[in-house]
C-alpha positions as CSV (number, residue, x, y, z in Angstrom):
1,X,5.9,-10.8,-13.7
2,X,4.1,-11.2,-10.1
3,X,4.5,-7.7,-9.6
4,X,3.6,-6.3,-12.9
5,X,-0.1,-8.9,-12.5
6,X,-0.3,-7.4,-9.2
7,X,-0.3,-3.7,-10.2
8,X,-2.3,-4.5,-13.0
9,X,-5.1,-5.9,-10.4
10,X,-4.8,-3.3,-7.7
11,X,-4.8,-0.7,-10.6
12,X,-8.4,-1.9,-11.4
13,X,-9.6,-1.9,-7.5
14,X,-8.1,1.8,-7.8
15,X,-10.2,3.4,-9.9
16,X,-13.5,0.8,-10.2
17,X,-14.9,1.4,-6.7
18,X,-15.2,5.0,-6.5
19,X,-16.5,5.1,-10.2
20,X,-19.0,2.1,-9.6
21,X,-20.6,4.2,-6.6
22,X,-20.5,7.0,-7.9
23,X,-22.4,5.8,-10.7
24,X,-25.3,4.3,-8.7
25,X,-25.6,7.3,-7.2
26,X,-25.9,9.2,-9.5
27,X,-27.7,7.1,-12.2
28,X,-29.0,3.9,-10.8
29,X,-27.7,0.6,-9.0
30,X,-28.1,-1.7,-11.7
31,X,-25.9,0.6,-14.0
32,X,-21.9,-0.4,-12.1
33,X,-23.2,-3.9,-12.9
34,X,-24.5,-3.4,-16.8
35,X,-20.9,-1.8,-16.9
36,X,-18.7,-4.4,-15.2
37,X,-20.1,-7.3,-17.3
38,X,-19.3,-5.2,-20.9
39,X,-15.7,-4.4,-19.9
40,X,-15.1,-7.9,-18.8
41,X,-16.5,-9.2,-22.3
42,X,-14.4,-6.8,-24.0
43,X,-11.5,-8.0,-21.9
44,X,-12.0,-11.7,-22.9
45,X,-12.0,-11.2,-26.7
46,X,-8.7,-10.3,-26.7
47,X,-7.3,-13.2,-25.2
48,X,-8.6,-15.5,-27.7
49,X,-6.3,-13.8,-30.6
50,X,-2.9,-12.6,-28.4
51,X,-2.4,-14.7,-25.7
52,X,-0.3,-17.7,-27.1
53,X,-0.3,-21.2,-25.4
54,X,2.2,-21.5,-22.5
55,X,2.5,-25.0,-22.4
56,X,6.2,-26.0,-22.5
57,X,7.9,-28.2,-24.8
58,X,7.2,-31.8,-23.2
59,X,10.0,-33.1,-21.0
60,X,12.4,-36.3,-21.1
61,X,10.6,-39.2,-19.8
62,X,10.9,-42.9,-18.9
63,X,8.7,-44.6,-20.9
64,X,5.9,-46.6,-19.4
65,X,6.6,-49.8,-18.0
66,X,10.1,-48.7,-16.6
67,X,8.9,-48.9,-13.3
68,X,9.0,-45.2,-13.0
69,X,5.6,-43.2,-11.2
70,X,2.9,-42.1,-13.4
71,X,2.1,-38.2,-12.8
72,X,-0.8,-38.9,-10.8
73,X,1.8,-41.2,-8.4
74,X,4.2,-37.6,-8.6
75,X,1.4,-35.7,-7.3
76,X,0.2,-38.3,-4.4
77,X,3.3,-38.4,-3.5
78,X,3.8,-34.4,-3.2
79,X,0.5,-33.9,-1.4
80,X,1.9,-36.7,1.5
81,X,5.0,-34.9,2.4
82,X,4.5,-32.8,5.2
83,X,5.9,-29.4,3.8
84,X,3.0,-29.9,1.1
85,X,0.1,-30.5,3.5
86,X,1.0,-27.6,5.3
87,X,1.4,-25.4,2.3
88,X,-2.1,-26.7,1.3
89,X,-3.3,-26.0,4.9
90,X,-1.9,-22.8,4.7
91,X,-3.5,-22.1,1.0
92,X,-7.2,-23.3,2.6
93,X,-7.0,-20.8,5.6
94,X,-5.2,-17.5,3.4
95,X,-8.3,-18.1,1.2
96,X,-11.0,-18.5,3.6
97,X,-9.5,-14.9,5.7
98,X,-9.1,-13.4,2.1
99,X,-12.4,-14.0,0.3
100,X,-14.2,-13.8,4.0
101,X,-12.8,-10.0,3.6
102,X,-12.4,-9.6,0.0
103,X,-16.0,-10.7,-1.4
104,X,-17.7,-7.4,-0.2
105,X,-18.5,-8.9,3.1
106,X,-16.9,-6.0,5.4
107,X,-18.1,-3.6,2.4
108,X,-21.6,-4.8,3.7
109,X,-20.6,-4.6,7.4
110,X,-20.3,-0.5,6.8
111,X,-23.4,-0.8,5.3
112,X,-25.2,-2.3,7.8
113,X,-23.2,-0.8,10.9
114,X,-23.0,2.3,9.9
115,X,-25.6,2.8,6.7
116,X,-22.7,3.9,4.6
117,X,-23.9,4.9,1.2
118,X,-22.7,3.6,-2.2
119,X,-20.5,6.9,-2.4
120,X,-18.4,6.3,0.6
121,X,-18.1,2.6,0.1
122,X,-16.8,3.4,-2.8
123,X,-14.3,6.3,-1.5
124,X,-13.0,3.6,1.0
125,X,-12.5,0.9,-1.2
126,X,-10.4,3.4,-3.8
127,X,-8.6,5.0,-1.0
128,X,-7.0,1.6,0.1
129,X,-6.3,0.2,-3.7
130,X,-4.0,3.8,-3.8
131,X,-2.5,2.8,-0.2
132,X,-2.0,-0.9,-1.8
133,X,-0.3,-0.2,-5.4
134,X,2.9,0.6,-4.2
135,X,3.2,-2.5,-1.7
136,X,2.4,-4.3,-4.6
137,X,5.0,-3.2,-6.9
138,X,7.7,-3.7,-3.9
139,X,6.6,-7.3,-3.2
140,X,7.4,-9.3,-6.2
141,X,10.7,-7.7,-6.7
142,X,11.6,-8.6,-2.8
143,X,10.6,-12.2,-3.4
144,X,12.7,-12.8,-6.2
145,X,15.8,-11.4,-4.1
146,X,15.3,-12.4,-0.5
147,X,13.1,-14.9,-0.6
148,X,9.1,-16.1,-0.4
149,X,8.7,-16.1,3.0
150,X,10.2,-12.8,3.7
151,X,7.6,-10.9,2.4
152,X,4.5,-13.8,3.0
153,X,5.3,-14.4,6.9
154,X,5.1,-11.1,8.2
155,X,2.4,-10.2,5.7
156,X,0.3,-12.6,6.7
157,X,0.8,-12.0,10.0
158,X,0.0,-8.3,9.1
159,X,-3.2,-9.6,7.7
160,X,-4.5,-11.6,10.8
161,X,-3.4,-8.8,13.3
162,X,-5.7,-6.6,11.4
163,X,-8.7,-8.6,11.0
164,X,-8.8,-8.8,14.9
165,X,-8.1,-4.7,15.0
166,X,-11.3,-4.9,12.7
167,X,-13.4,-7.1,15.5
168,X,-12.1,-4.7,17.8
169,X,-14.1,-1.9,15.6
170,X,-17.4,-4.1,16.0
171,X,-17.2,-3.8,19.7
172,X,-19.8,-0.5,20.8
173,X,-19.0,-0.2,17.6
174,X,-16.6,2.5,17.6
175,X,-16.4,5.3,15.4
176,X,-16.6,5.3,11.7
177,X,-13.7,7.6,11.1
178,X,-11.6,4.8,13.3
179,X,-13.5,1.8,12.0
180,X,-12.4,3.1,8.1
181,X,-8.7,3.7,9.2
182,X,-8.4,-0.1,10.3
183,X,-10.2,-0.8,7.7
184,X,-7.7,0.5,5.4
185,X,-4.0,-0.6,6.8
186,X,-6.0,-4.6,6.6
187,X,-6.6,-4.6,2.8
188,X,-3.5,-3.1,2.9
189,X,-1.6,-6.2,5.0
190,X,-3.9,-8.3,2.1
191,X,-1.8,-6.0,-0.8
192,X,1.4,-7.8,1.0
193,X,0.5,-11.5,0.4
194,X,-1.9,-10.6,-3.2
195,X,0.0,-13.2,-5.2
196,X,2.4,-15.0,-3.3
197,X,0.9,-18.1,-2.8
198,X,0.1,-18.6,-6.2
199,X,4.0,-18.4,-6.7
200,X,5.0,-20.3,-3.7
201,X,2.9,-22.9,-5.0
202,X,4.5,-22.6,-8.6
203,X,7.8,-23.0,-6.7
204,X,6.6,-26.2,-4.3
205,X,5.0,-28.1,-7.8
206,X,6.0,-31.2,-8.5
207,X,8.6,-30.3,-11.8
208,X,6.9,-33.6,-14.3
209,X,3.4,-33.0,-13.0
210,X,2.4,-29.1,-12.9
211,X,-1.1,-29.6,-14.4
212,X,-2.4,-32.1,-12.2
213,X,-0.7,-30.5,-8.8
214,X,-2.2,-27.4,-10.4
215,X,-5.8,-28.7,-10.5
216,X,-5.7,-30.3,-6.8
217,X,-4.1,-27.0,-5.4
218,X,-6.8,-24.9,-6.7
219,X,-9.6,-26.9,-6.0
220,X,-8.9,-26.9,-2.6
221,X,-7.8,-22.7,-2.6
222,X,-11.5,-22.6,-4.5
223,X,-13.1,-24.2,-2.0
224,X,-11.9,-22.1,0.4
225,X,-12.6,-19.5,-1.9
226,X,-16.5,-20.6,-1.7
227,X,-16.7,-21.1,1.7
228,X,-14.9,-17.5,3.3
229,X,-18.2,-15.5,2.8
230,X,-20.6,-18.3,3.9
231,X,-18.2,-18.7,7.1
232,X,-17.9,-15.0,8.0
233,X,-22.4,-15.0,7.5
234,X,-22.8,-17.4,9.2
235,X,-20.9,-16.7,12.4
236,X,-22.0,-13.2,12.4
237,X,-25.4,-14.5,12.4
238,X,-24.9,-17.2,15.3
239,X,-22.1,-15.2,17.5
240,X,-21.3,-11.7,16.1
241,X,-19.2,-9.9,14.1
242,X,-16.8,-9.5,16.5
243,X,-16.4,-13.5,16.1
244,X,-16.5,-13.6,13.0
245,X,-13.3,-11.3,12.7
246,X,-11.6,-12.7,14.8
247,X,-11.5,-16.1,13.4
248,X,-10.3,-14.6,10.5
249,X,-7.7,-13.1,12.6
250,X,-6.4,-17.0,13.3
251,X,-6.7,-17.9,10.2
252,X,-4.0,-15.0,9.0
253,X,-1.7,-15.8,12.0
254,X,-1.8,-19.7,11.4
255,X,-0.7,-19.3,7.6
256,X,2.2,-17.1,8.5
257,X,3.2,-19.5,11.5
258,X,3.1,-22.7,9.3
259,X,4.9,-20.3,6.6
260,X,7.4,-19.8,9.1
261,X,7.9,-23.3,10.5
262,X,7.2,-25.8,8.1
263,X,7.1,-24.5,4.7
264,X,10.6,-24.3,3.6
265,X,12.3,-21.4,1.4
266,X,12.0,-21.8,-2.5
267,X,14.8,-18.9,-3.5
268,X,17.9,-18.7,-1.7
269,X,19.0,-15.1,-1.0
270,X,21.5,-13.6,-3.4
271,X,24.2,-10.9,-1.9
272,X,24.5,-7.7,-3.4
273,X,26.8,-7.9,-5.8
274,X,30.0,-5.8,-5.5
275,X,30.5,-2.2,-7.0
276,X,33.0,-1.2,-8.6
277,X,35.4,0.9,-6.4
């Protein structure tokens, strides 16, 4: 399911790009925009009338006074173990190197750097969603056999080795041509981890208390969310670019090293099964 939500995604960031610049070129800025907000309308309605509720059937439990923890205790509890905290850690600084990437920010670095047009901002971001949708596809599918962190600890990695080839790029700065290459193979690194610690997280919640877990997890990955783009502005305004990067660079190194060393493996791997001579 991770990997059919993930090709779903990157099959948007595909084709949307290239169409949306090509369109304010051609026509006007405004109109990618007037667009985007129709098609996400029309892809809301539909969920009111064929999605059906997921919640699961409630589960056995002590009734109250038996001495046993309310959810909220569950979920206190969780968040004080160590493998949690660093999972949350972990969650906060993936977020912060995504979004600080993701929200258009480096999209308005070629812009700025290099007064890229809509056209070729467009181009690039296509040209890495069709590098992307076949990492994509592979990653859920290796999860589910080898394990989370085989697929999150070097991608990670990938990702934070990247951002600092990208701050390399800010230095003169080099060449376009070079700067889009980089460019590319990081969003690709990001197509690695695109999901996996929503379902790393699914694995680590606490089994009576998903909702609540839930609602502290994401509040802290939104918040990290929020503050990525602000981050990445604000130290290329006070430092550089260059800094800027390569902070993001840490961050993507110190999720795959607390990945690696403190977070512990959700799936255990499962052998090949033997053919039939």
């Amino acid at each position: 399911a991770e990997a059919e939500a993930a090709v779903s995604d990157h099959g948007g960031d595909l084709g949307g790009p290239a169409v949306g610049g090509f369109l304010a070129a051609a026509f006007d800025v405004r109109i990618p925009f007037v667009i985007y907000g129709i098609i996400v309308f029309l892809a809301i309605v539909p969920s009111f009338f064929l999605v059906k509720e997921s919640k699961p059937a409630d589960t056995d439990r002590t009734k109250e006074g038996s001495g046993s923890k309310s959810d909220w205790g569950v979920v206190l509890a969780a968040l004080l173990s160590a493998q949690i905290m660093a999972f949350l850690v972990a969650q906060f600084c993936a977020n912060v190197a995504r979004m600080g990437f993701q929200s258009g920010t480096i999209i308005l670095y070629a812009a700025y750097a290099y007064d890229a047009g809509p056209q070729q901002l467009g181009l690039m971001a296509s040209a890495a969603g069709l590098l992307s949708l076949p990492i994509v596809f592979s990653t859920g599918p290796i999860m589910d056999r080898f394990g989370r962190k085989k697929v999150m600890v070097p991608g990670f990695f990938l990702v934070g080795l990247m951002a600092f080839g990208l701050a390399a790029t800010t230095i003169g700065p080099a060449p376009f041509p070079i700067f889009v290459g980089v460019y590319t193979l990081q969003l690709t690194a990001q197509s690695i981890t695109g999901g996996t610690m929503q379902v790393l997280g699914s694995d680590l919640a606490p089994e009576t208390a998903r909702g609540r877990f839930f609602a502290v997890w994401r509040m802290i990955a939104n918040l990290a969310s929020t503050l990525g783009p602000g981050m990445v502005a604000f130290l290329s305004d006070v430092a550089s670019f260059t800094v800027a990067f390569g902070v993001i660079g840490v961050m993507g190194v110190t999720v795959s090293l607390l990945l690696a060393m403190v977070v512990r493996e959700t799936v255990i791997a499962r052998p090949r099964e033997p053919t039939a001579s």
